[in-house]
N, C-alpha and C positions, 0 to 999 in steps of 0.2 A: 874629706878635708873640711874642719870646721869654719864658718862663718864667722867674720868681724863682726864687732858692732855696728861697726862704719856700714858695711854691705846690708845688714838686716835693716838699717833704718832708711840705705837709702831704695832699700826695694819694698816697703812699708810706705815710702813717700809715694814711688812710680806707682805704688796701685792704689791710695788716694789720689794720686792725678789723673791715671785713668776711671775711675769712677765720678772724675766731674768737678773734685774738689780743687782748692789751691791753697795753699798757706800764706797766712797773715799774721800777724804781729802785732799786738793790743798793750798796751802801757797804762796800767790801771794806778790809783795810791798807793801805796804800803801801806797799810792798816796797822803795821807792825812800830812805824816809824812814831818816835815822840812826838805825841802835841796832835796826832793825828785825830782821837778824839775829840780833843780839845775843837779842835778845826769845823771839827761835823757840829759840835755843840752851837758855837759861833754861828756858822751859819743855818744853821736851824733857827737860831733864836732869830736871825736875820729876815727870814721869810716867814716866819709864825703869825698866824690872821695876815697875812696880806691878800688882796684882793690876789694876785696873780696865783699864790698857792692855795686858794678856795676854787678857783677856774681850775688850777691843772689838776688839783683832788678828784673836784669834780668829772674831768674830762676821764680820769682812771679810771674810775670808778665806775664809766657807762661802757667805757671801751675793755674792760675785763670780763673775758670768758672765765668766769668762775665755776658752770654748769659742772665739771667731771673732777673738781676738788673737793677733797675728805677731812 
C-alpha cells in the first residue's frame, strides 16, 4: 500500500523529534522584493565609519574561527 505525502512527512518529523530536534519558524527579508536593495544600500551608508560598526567589525573579526577555511 503506497504511502501519502502527508504520512512520509509526518514520520520524517517523528524521527527529527526523536533525535532531539524541534521545529521552528524564522521570517527572514525577501531579497526578492523591490527596493530591497535599495534598503541594504541605505542602511549601510547609515552605519559606514561609525564608531559602533568599527567595534562590532572589530569584535568579528577576533571572535572568527577562520583557522579550517580555504
Amino acid at each position: 500500500m503506497p504511502v501519502t505525502l502527508t504520512e512520509r512527512v509526518k514520520a520524517h518529523r517523528q524521527g527529527l523529534r526523536a533525535a532531539g530536534l524541534r521545529p521552528i519558524q524564522i521570517w527572514v527579508p525577501d531579497t526578492r522584493r523591490s527596493g530591497f536593495a535599495e534598503e541594504c544600500a541605505r542602511q549601510s551608508r547609515v552605519v559606514s565609519g561609525s564608531k559602533s560598526e568599527t567595534r562590532m567589525l572589530d569584535f568579528i573579526e577576533q571572535a572568527a574561527d577562520l583557522d579550517d577555511w580555504q
